[in-house]
N, C-alpha and C positions, 0 to 999 in steps of 0.2 A: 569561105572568105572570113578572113576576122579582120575588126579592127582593133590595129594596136595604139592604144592612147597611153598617154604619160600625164598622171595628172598632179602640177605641180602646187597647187596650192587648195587647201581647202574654200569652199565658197565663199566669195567675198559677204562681209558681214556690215549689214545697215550700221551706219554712222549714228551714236548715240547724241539725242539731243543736244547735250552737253559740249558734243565737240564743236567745235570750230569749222566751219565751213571749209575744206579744201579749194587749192584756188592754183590758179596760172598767174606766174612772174615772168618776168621779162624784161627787155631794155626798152619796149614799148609801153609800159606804163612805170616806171622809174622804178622796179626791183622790191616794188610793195606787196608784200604777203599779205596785208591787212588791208587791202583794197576791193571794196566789197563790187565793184564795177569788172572782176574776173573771178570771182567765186563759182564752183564746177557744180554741177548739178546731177543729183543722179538719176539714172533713168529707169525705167521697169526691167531693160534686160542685165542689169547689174552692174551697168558702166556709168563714170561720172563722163560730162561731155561740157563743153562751153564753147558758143560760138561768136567770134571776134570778129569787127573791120579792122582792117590794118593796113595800112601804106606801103604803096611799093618799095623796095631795098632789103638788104638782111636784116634778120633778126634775131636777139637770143631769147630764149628762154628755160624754166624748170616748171614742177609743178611742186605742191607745196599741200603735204598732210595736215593741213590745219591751219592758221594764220600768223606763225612764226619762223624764221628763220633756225634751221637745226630739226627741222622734218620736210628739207625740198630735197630732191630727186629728180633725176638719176645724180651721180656725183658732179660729171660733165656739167656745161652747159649744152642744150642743143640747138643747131641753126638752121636755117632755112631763109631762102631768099623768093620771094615776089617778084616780078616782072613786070606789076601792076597792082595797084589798089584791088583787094580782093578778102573776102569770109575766108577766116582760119578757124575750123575745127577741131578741140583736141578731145582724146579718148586715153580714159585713165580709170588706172586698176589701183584701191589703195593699197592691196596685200591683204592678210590675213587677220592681219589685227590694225582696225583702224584709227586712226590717231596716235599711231608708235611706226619710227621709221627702222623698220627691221630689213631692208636692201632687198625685198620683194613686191613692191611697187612698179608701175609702169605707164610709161604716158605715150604718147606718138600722135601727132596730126596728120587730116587727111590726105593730107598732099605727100606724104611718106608714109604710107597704109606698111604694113606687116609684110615679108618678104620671105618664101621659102629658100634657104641660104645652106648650100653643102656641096657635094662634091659631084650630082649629079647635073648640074647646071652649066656645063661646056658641052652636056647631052642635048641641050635645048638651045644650044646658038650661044651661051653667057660665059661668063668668067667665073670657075669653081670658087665658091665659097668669096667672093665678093659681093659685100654687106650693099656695098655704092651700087649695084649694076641692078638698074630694071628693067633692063632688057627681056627677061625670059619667067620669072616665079614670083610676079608682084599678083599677092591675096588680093579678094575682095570682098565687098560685103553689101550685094546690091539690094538687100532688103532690110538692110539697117538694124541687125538685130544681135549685133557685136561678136558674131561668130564668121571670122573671114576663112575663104575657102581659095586653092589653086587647084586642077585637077589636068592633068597632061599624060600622055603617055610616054617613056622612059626606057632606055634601052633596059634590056635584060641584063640584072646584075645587083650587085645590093650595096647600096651607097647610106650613107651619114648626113643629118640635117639638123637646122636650129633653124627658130624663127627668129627673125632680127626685127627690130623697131628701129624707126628713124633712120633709117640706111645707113648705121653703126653700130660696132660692139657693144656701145656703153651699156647695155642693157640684156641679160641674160634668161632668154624667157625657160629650158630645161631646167629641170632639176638640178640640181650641184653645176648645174654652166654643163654637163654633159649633152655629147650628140646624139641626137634620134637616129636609129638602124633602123631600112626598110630592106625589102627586097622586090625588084621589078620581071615582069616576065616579057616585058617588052612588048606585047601585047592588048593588054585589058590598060584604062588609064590610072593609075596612083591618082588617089585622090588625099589632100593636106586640108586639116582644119585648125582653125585656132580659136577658141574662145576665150576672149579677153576679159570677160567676166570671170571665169575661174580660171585664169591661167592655164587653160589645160589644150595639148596640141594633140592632134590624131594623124592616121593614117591610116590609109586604106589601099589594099592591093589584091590581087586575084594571084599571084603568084602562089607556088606551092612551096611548102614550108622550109626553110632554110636556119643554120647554125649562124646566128647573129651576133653571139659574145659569149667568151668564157672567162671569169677573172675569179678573184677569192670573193669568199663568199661571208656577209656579216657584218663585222667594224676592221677586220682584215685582220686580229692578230691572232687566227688559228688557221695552218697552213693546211688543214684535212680536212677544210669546208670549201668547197667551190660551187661556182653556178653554171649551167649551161642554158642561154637563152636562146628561145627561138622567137621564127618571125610569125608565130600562129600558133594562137591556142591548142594544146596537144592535146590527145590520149589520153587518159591518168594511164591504162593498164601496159600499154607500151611505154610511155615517158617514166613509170617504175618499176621498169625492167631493169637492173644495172646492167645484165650482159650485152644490151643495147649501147655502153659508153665502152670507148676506151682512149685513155689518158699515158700517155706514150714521151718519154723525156727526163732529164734526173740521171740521178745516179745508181739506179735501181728500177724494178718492177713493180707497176702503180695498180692495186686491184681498186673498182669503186665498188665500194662495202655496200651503200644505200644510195637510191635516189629518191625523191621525195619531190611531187608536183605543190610548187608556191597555191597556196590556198588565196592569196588575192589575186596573182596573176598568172594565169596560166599557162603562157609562153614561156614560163623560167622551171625547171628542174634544179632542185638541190643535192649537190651529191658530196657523200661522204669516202673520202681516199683513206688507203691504208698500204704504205705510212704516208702518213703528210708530207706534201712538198718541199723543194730545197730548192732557198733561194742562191740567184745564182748562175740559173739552168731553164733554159725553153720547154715547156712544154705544150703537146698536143692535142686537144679532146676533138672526138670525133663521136658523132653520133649516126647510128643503123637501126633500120629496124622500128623507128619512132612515125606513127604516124599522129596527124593531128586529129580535129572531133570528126571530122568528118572521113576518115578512113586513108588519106593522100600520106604517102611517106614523105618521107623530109628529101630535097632535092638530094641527089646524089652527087651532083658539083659540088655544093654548099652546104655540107654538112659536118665543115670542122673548123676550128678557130685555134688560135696560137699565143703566146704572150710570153713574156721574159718575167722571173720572178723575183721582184727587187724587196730589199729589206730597210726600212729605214727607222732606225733610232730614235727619235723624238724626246730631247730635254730641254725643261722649261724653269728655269731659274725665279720662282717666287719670293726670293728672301724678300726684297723691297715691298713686295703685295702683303706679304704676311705681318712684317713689321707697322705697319700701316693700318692692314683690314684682320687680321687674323689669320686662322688657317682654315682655306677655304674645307667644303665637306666634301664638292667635287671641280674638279678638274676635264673636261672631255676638250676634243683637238676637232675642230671643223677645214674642212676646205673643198675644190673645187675637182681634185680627180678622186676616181672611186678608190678606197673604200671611204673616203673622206665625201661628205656632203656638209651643206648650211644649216643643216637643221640641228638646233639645240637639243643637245643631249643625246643624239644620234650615230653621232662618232665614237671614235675608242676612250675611253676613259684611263686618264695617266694616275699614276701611284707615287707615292713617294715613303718608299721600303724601306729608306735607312734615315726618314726624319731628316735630311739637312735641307729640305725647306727646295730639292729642284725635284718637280715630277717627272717620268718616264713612263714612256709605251715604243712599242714595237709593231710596226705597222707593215701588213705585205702587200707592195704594191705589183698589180698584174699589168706592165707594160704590154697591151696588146697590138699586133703585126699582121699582117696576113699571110699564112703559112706560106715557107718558100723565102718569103723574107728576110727582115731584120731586125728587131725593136731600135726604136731613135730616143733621145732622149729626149724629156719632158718634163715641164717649169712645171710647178705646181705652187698654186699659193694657199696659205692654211693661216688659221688663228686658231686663239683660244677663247674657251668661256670658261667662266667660273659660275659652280650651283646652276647653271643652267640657264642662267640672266645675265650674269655681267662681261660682255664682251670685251676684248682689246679693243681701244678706241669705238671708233663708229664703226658702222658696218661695212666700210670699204677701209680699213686697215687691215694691213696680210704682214704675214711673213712669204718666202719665195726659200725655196727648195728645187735643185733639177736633176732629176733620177739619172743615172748613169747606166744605160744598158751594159756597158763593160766592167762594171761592178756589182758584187754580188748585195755589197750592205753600205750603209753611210750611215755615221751619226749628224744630228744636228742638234746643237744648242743656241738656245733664243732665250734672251729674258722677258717676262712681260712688258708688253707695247712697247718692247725695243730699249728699253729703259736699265742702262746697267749702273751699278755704283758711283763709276767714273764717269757716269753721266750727270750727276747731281754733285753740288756744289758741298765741298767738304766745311765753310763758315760763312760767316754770315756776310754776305757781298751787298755793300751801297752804292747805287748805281744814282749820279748826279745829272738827270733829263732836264738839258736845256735845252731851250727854242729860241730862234731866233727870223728877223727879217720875216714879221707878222705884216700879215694884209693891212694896208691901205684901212681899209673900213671898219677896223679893230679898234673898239671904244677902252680904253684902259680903265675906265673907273666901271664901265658894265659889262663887258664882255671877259668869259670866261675859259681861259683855256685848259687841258686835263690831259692825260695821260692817261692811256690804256693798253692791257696785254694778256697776254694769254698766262700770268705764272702770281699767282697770289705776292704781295697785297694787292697787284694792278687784276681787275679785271674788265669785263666788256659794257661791265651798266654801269658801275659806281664811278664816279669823278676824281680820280686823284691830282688835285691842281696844281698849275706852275703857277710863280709869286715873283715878282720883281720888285719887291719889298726891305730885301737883305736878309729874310726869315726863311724856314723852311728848306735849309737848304741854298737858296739863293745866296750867290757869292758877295753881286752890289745890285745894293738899289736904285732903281729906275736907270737902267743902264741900256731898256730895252731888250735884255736877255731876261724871258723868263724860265725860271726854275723850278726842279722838288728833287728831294732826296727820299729816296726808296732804299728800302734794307731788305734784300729776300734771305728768308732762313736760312740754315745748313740743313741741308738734304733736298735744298730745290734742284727741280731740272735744269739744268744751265743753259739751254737754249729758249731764249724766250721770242715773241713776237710782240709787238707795237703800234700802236697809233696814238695821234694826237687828234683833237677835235674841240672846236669853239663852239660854245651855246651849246654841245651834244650834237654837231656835224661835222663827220669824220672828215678828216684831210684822204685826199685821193682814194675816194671811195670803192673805186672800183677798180683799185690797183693792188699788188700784193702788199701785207703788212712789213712792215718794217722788221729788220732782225738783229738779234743782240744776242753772242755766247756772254755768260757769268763768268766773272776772271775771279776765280777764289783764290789767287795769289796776288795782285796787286791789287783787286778791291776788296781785299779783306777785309773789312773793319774794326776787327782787335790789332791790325796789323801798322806799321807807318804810315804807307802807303797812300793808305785812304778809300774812298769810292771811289765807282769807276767814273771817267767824265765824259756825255756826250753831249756833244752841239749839233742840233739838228736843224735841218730848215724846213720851216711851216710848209703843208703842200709840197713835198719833193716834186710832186707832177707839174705840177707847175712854173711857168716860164717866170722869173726873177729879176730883177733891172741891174741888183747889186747881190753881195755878199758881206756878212759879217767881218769883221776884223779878226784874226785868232786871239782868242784869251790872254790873257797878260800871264809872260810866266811860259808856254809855251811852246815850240815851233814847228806844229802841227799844219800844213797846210791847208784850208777849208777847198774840199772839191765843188767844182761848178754845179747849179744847177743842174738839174734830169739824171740826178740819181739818186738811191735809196740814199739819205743820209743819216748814217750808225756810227758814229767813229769812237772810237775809245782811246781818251787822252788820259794816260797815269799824273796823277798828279806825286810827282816824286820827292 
C-alpha cells in the first residue's frame, strides 16, 4: 500500500512579532482589516481560527494577511447564508511566507468544511466535479486537529481529484491548480486527507499499481525528457529497466535510452528518448514489467497513458518594463498547466537573443487523453516574473492561451501586464474633475472634497482637491461646481479609475470605481483643445432629487442618476 501525497506548500511559518495580526473582514463588521474584534488566532496545529456570532441572513467575507487592505484573499468575495443567529468558525492557512500575499493562502468556515471534488463522485450518488454538491465527499475533522479526512469505497478504476474550500473554485488547493490521480480497486476504501496546516492532500488506496501520467518532463523545453508516473511507489531495479517502457507514436521509432527512479518521489520514472519528440503527434508510453516495493506488477489494464504534443512560442514584449526598470537579469513564465506551475523561478526561463528588448521560450505542452481517444483543447493561464520577485500585477493577474489539439505549434505575444505602447498616452493629457450636486450636509467652508485614482498624480491616500474658488482649475467661483485640473504625463496608461471622497469617505464605497480612457488627442495640453472636461455627480449610487445644468458652452446632455458618471466634454 502506498500513500500518494502531494505536498503543496512548505510548513506554514509562525507569524513574526512584528506582523500584524491577521484578521476576518466582512460586511458584518464594515470591511475593517484593522478591527482588532476579528483578529485570527493561531493554534498549536498550525491553523489560524476565529470564532464569531453572527445574525441570521447572507454574508460576505475575506480574510486578510495582516491589518491592511492589498493582503486579503482569496480574490472573490465569499458568501454563506445562516438560517438563524448562530457561531461561525473560520480556518486559515497564511501560505508560505507570512505577511506577503503570494496567492497561496486559504481560509474556509465550518459550515463549508473542505470537499473531495473530481470525477469519481457520480460513483457515490453526486455530480462529478461539482464544487456546490455535498451530497457524497464532504471531509471532516472530528478531533479538531486541522487535518480533514473522507474515506469511501470507489468503483474500480482511476479517477482525478482536487480539494475545494467553500464549495467554489475560487481557491486552488493542488500544486499549479493540477488534479490529484488515484487509482480504485473497488474493493478496499480510498481514503483522502487534507491538512490545512501544510497544504498538503493524501491518498490512500490498496489497489495495485497503475500508469497515472505521462507528459514532458522538466520546464518542458526539451522534447527527450519525459515522465512516467505511477499510482505507487515502485521498484528502483524494475522501474530502471528501460526495456520495461515503450513510447510508440511520431514519425518515427522511439528507443528510451534511460530511465531513472525521481529520488524524492518514487512513483515517477524519468525517461530519456532517442530522438526526441515531435510536436504535432500522439504518443504512447506504456509500461510492463514494472513492479512496485513490494513485488505487485503494475495493473495490466492500466499501464499506459496518451497525450498530444503541442508547442507553444511564448513572446514577451519588455520594451516598456526596461525603459522604466532596466534590463531585467531574469525572466521565467509561470502558469497553471504542466510544465508551467506558480512557483518563482520554476518555469522556463525566456532569453532575449537578439537584444530588441521581447524575450522568448518554447514550451512543450503534453495534452493528456485517455488512450483510444482524443486530446480537447485547453485554456491555460500563465504570467511572468522578473529576478524572481516581481510579478505581473498581483497574484491573480494571467494571460490566457488555449492549446489546439489540431495544431502542432502556436506563437503567442503578450506585452507585460498587458500594457502596450498604444496603451499609454503619447502627451501630456489635463483632465478637468468636476463635481457636482454635493450632499445636503456638505459645510463649504469645512468640508473637503478630493479626487482619487489609480494613475499618478491621483492616488488612493493623498488628497488631490476640488476648489470652487475660480483657482485650480476651477472654471467659476462659487457656482457650486467643484473642480481641479490634473495633468498625467506622456507615457501614462490611459485607462485610469476614480473616486471622489469628502473628509476621506469614499463616495459609493462598495461599488465599482469609476472609469476614464486619456484622450491624448483632444486633451492634449500643448494642443487647442485643451483638457479633457468631466462633470460628475457626488455618490453616483445614490438616489438624487435634481441634476446639474450642462456647462455653459456645451450641449452635452447630463445622464440621470444611478449611473457611473465619466463623461468627457471637449472643450473645442
Amino acid at each position: 500500500m502506498r500513500t500518494f501525497a502531494v505536498a503543496i506548500l512548505v510548513v506554514l511559518l509562525a507569524a513574526p512579532v512584528a506582523l500584524a495580526a491577521p484578521s476576518i473582514v466582512g460586511d458584518f463588521q464594515a470591511w475593517d482589516p484593522a478591527d482588532p474584534a476579528y483578529e485570527l488566532t493561531l493554534q498549536p496545529n498550525g491553523v489560524y481560527t476565529l470564532t464569531v456570532s453572527l445574525l441570521a441572513g447572507t454574508h460576505l467575507y475575506k480574510a486578510v494577511d495582516g491589518d491592511a487592505w492589498g493582503l486579503d484573499f482569496p480574490s472573490n468575495d465569499q458568501t454563506f447564508t445562516l438560517a438563524s443567529d448562530a457561531d461561525v468558525t473560520w480556518h486559515v492557512n497564511l501560505g508560505a511566507t507570512v505577511g506577503t500575499k503570494e496567492g497561496d493562502e486559504y481560509v474556509f468556515h465550518h459550515m463549508n468544511p473542505p470537499i473531495v471534488c473530481g470525477d469519481m463522485m457520480s460513483e457515490l450518488g453526486g455530480v462529478d466535479w461539482d464544487a456546490a454538491d455535498t451530497s457524497t465527499t464532504v471531509m471532516a475533522d472530528p478531533d479538531d486537529d486541522g487535518v480533514w479526512f473522507f474515506q469511501s469505497i470507489i468503483t474500480a478504476g482511476s479517477y482525478a481529484f482536487k480539494i475545494v474550500l467553500n464549495n467554489n473554485w475560487d481557491q486552488n488547493t493542488p500544486p499549479g491548480g493540477n488534479n490529484i490521480v488515484f487509482v480504485s480497486d473497488g474493493v478496499t476504501p480510498v481514503t483522502f486527507t487534507y491538512d490545512m496546516a501544510t497544504n498538503t492532500t493524501e491518498v490512500v488506496s490498496s489497489a495495485p499499481p497503475a500508469v497515472i501520467d505521462a507528459r514532458i518532463d522538466g520546464d518542458g523545453t526539451d522534447a527527450s525528457l519525459c515522465i512516467i508516473q505511477f499510482s505507487d511507489d515502485m521498484d528502483q531495479t524494475t522501474a530502471e529497466t528501460e526495456a520495461n517502457y515503450s513510447v510508440t507514436g511520431g514519425p518515427g521509432a522511439i528507443t528510451v535510452a534511460d530511465a531513472t527512479l525521481d529520488g524524492a518521489d518514487a512513483g515517477i520514472v524519468h525517461l530519456t528518448l532517442s530522438p526526441a519528440l515531435t510536436e504535432g503527434y500522439d504518443y504512447q508510453f506504456t509500461a510492463t514489467g514494472v513492479t512496485d516495493e513490494g513485488g505487485t506488477p503494475v495493473d495490466p489494464n492500466n499501464n499506459d497513458d496518451c497525450f498530444y504534443l503541442h508547442m507553444v512560442t511564448l513572446e514577451l514584449n519588455m520594451h516598456l518594463y526596461v525603459d522604466i526598470n532596466g534590463v531585467p537579469t531574469s525572466v521565467h513564465v509561470q502558469g497553471d498547466t504542466h510544465p508551467l506551475t506558480w512557483d518563482q523561478c520554476d518555469g522556463a526561463e525566456l532569453s532575449d537573443g537578439d537584444a530588441d528588448t521581447t524575450y522568448v521560450v518554447a514550451e512543450y505542452f503534453s495534452m493528456g487523453y485517455i488512450c483510444g481517444a482524443a486530446a480537447e483543447s485547453t485554456l491555460v493561464k500563465y504570467k511572468y516574473v522578473v529576478d524572481c520577485a516581481t510579478w505581473e500585477g498581483d497574484y491573480d493577474f494571467g494571460h490566457y492561451v488555449t492549446l489546439d489539439p489540431n495544431a502542432a505549434s502556436q506563437t503567442v505575444n503578450v506585452w507585460w501586464e498587458d500594457i502596450a505602447p498604444s496603451d499609454n498616452i503619447t502627451c501630456d493629457v489635463g483632465v478637468r474633475f468636476q463635481v457636482s450636486v454635493l450632499p445636503d450636509t456638505f459645510d463649504i467652508v469645512t468640508d473637503v472634497i478630493a479626487v482619487h485614482g489609480t494613475l499618478a498624480p491621483l492616488d488612493w491616500v493623498v488628497d488631490t482637491v476640488l476648489l470652487d474658488d475660480g483657482t485650480n482649475g476651477d472654471l467659476t467661483a462659487d457656482d457650486g461646481i467643484y473642480s481641479a485640473l490634473v495633468t498625467f504625463p506622456t507615457g501614462t496608461y490611459r485607462y485610469l479609475e476614480y473616486k471622489y471622497a469628502i473628509n476621506d469617505a469614499f463616495e459609493c464605497d462598495a461599488y465599482p470605481n469609476r472609469t476614464l480612457t486619456l484622450d491624448d488627442i483632444d486633451g492634449c495640453m500643448a494642443m487647442r483643445e485643451g483638457p479633457m472636461e468631466v462633470l460628475d455627480i457626488w455618490n453616483w449610487c445614490d438616489t438624487v432629487t435634481s441634476v446639474p445644468e450642462d456647462p455653459p458652452g456645451t450641449t452635452t446632455v447630463i445622464e440621470s442618476w444611478g449611473m457611473i458618471k465619466a463623461r468627457y466634454l471637449p472643450n473645442r
